[in-house]
N, C-alpha and C positions, 0 to 999 in steps of 0.2 A: 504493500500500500504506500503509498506516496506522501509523504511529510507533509505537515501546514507549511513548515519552512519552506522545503524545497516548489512548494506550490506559489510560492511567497519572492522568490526571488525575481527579477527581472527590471525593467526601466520606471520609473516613475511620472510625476510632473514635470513638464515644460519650466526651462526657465529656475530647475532646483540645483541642488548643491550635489556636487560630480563626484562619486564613488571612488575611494581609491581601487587600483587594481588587488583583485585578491585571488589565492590561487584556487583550483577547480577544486581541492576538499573544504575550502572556507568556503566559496562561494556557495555549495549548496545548499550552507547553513543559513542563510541570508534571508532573512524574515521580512514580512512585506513591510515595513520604517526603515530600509537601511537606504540610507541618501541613494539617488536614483543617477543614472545618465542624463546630464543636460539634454533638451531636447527632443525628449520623447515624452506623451499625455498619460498620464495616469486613467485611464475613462472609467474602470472603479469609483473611483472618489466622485467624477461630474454624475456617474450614475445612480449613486444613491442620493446623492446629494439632489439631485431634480425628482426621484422617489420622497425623498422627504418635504422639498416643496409640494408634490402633488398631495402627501398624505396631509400635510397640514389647512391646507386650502380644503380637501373634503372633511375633514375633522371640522373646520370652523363654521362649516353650514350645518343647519339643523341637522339630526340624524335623519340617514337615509340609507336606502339599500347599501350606496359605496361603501357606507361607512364603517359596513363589516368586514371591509378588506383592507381595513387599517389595522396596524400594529397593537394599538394601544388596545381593543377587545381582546387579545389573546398575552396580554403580559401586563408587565408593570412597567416599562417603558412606551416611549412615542417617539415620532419624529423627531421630535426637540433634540432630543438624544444625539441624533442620528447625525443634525447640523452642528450642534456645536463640537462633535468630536472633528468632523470633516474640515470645519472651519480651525480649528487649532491645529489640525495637520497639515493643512496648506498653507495657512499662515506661515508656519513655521519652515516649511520647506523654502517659500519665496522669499522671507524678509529673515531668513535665516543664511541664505547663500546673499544676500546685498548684505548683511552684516559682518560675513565671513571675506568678503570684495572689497566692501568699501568702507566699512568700518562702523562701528556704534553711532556716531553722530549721522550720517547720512542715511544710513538703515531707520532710522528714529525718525528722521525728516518722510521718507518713504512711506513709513508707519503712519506717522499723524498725518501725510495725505489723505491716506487710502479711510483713516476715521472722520475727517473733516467730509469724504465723499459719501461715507455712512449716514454722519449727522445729520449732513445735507438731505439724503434720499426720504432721512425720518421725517422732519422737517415737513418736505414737501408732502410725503404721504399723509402725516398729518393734516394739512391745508387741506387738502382734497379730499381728506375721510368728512373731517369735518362737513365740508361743500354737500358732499356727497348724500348725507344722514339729515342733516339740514336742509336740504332741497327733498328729499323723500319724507323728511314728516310735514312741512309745508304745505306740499303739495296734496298730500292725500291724507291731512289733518288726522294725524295718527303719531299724538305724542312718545305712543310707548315705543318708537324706534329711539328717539334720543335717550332714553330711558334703559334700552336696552342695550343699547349700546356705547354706553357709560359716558355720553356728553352732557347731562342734564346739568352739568355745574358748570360748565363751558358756555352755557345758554344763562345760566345766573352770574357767574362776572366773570366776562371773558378775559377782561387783561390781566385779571391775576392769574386766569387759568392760563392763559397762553404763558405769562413769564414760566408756569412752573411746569408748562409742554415743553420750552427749549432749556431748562435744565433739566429734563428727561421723569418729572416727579410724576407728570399726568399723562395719564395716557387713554385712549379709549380702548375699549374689547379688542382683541387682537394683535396690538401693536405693544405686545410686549419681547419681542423675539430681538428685534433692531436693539432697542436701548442697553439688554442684555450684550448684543456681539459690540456694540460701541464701547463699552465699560472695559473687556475684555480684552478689546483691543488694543486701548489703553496704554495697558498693562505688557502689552505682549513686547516692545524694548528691553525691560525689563527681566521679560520671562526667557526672553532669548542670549541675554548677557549670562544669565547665572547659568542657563544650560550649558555654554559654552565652559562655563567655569566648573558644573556640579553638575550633570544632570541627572541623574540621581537625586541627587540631594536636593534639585529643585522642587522634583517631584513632590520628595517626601515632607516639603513644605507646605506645598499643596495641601497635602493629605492632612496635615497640620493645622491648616488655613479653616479647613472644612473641619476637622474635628472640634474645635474652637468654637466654629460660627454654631455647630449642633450643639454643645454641648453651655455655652454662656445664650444662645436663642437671639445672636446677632443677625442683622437687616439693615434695610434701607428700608426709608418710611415714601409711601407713596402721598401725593394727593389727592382729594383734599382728607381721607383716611386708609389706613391698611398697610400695607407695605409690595415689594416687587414681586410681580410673577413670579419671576428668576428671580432668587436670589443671586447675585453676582458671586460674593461671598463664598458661596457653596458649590455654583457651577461653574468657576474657575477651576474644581478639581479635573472637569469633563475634556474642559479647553487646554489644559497643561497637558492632561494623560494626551492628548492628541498631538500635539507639540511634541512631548517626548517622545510619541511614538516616531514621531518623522524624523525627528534626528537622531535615529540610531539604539530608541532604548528597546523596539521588539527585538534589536538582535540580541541584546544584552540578556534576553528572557527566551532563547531559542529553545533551550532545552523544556523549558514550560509548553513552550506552543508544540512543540514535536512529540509529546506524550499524549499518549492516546486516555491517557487517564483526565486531561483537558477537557478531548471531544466527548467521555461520556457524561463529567459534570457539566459540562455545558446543555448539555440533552436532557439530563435529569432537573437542570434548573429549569431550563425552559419547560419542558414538561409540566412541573410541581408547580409554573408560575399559572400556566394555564389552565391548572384543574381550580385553581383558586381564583382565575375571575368567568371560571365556569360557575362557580357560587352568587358571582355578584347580578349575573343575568337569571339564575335557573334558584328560587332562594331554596327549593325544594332539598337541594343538595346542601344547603348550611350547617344544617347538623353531621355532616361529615368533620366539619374544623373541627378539631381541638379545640376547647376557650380560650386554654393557655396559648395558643401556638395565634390565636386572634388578637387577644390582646397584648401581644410582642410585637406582631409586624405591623396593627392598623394604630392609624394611617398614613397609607403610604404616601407621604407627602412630595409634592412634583416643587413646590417654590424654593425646597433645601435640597433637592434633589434625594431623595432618599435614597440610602444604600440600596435596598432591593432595588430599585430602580436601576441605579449604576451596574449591579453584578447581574440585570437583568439584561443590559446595553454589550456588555462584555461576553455575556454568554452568544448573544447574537453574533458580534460581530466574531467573534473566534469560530462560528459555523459557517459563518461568513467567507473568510479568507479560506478556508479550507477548501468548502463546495464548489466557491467561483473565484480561482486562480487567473494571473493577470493573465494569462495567453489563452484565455477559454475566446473561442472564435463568437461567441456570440455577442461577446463585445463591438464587433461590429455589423454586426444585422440591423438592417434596415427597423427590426423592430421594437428595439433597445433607440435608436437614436432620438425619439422623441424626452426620453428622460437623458440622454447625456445633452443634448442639445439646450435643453434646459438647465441642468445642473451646471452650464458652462456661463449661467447668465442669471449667476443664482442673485444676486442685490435685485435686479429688475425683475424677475419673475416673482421673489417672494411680495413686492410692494404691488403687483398687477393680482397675484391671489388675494389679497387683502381686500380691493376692491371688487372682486370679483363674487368672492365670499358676502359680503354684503346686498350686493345685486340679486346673487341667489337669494342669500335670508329674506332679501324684499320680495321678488318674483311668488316664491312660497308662501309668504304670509299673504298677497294679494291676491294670488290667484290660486283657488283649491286646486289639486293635486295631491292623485297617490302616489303610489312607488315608479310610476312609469315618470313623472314629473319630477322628482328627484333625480333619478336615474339622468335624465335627459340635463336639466338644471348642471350634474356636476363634470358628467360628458362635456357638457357644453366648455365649461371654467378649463376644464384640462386641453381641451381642443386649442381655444384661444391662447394660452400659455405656451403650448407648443408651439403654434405659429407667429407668436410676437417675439420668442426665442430666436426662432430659423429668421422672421424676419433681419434682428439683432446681426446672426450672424452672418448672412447673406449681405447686409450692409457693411460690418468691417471689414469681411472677403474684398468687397470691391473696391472700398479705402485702400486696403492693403495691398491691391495689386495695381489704383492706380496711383501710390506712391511709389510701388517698382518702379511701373513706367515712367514715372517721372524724373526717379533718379538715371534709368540708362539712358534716357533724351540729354540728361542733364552731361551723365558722364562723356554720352557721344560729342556734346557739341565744345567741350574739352577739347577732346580729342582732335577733331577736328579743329577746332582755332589754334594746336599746338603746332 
């Protein structure tokens, strides 16, 4: 049978940090974090990554048929999971090779672009949620849209709610994902120096950070009451483990992934995670818990990230790398590209689900509909997603080739005047 490792080794992200050479018995041991061949697409990572935009986008509409083909009914995890470890391992790969190039000051200059263009996108998603929720309860005099979807204090005094919208305190339904990977991001200069220096040891900070925030019941306070979806705090652990993964810590743990004693606790987890939210749908089955064994794990709380949660993220993704290795041909099938094409445009796709998701919740609450209307409603959302994706990329294709052109016009007429 064929290793996680060795299923695990091969090229990574465009644009990452360049492998040293290793010989053919190291190399086999090579787990899927070990810095990659400049150059080459990682389409794993853009692939789940545009699955977890599409899972969250149907998660946020009412339930529906789709909805049972989300994660989160068969565990203790969700997509959330899914993005922030994706986004800590790319992160890390990208602004891990400009700080191994160019050094800590310029990689940090790199960094706070790329969150100034976050801020920006929240920002503006904001404006337009708003727009959006506000023209829909106006118009079809139905206050309990703003109601429901947490602006009603934005409508009672907007400029203190907007000041405490652009320092990330308020937010309406939905738009708690963004100010989570902004916070994070932050940070990530920071997370990428001491890896250089510790990584290991960053980690175990990490794990530190989060034991702390669990164990003293630390937060961020929201407005105008409550506190953060995410805790930042707590999902920082999600966003490091990802980070370290990309710089080299799966290989540090090869012998963990290469034991098949791995692949069956991760089977057994997942398994034992699904007969218990077999309970939460069917209550017929409750008397099968334990009380004891109920009141240990509930409630599995998502805004600190709860352990189950994380060793339920982990168990995934170690079946994960196993089953679909980077060289599995279906990575490029025409039927897979609509999620990598997506996962490749994840900032623009996740703020066009946002609105999307709302369209639907409105569409549903106005017009009745069974399951054929759902159905059709969420179809719809992923359709649109994919084609404003390919539009996306179908547009920088042809930026990109007509700057080619421009530079060999450019070089010719050198050449020529030489």
């Amino acid at each position: 049978m064929t290793s996680i490792v060795n299923r695990l080794g091969g090229p990574e992200l465009a644009g990452t940090v360049e492998s040293p050479a290793l010989a053919p018995e190291a190399a086999a041991a090579v787990p899927a974090a070990a810095l990659p061949a400049t150059g080459e697409r990682e389409l794993r990572l853009d692939l789940f990554r545009g699955l977890a935009l599409w899972l969250i986008f149907v998660d946020h509409l009412p339930p529906n048929l789709l909805t049972w083909f989300t994660i989160r009914n068969y565990g203790f995890s969700d997509a959330t999971e899914i993005f922030i470890f994706i986004s800590g391992y790319t992160a890390a790969f990208v602004y891990g090779r400009a700080m191994q190039e160019a050094g800590f000051v310029v990689a940090t200059a790199r960094i706070l672009r790329r969150v100034w263009q976050i801020y920006v996108a929240h920002v503006f998603l904001f404006t337009i949620f708003l727009a959006e929720i506000s023209y829909v309860a106006t118009s079809f005099e139905n206050p309990l849209y703003t109601e429901e979807m947490g602006i009603m204090d934005f409508l009672k005094q907007p400029d203190v709610t907007i000041v405490q919208a652009l320092i990330l305190r308020f937010r309406p339904v939905n738009m708690d994902v963004l100010p989570l990977y902004i916070m994070l991001m932050l940070f990530l200069p920071v997370i990428l120096w001491l890896m250089r220096w510790k990584a290991d040891l960053t980690l175990a900070l990490a794990v530190v950070i989060y034991a702390v925030t669990w164990q003293f019941d630390l937060y961020l306070s929201a407005y105008p009451n409550g506190v953060w979806a995410f805790n930042p705090l707590a999902w920082q652990l999600l966003f490091v483990f990802g980070a370290w993964c990309a710089l080299g810590g799966a290989r540090r743990m090869s012998r963990i992934l290469n034991s098949p004693i791995t692949l069956w606790i991760s089977f057994a987890y997942l398994l034992a995670a699904f007969f218990v939210t077999l309970t939460w749908y069917i209550p017929q089955l409750g008397h099968l818990m334990p009380r004891r064994l109920e009141q240990w794990m509930y409630p599995i709380d998502k805004t600190d990230l709860d352990v189950l949660r994380f060793a339920h993220f982990l168990a995934l993704a170690a079946l994960t790398v196993y089953f679909l290795p980077r060289t599995w041909p279906g990575l490029k099938s025409a039927w897979l590209r609509p999620l990598i094409v997506c996962g490749q445009h994840s900032l623009e796709i996740f703020c066009l689900g946002v609105f999307l998701a709302f369209a639907g919740h409105f569409i549903l609450a106005e017009v009745s509909g069974g399951a054929v209307m759902h159905a059709l409603i969420s179809l719809s959302g992923i359709l649109i997603m994919w084609g404003v994706a390919s539009l996306i990329s179908w547009y920088k294709h042809e930026a990109d080739k007509g700057a080619t052109r421009k530079a060999v016009r450019s070089n010719a007429d050198l050449a020529g005047g030489g």
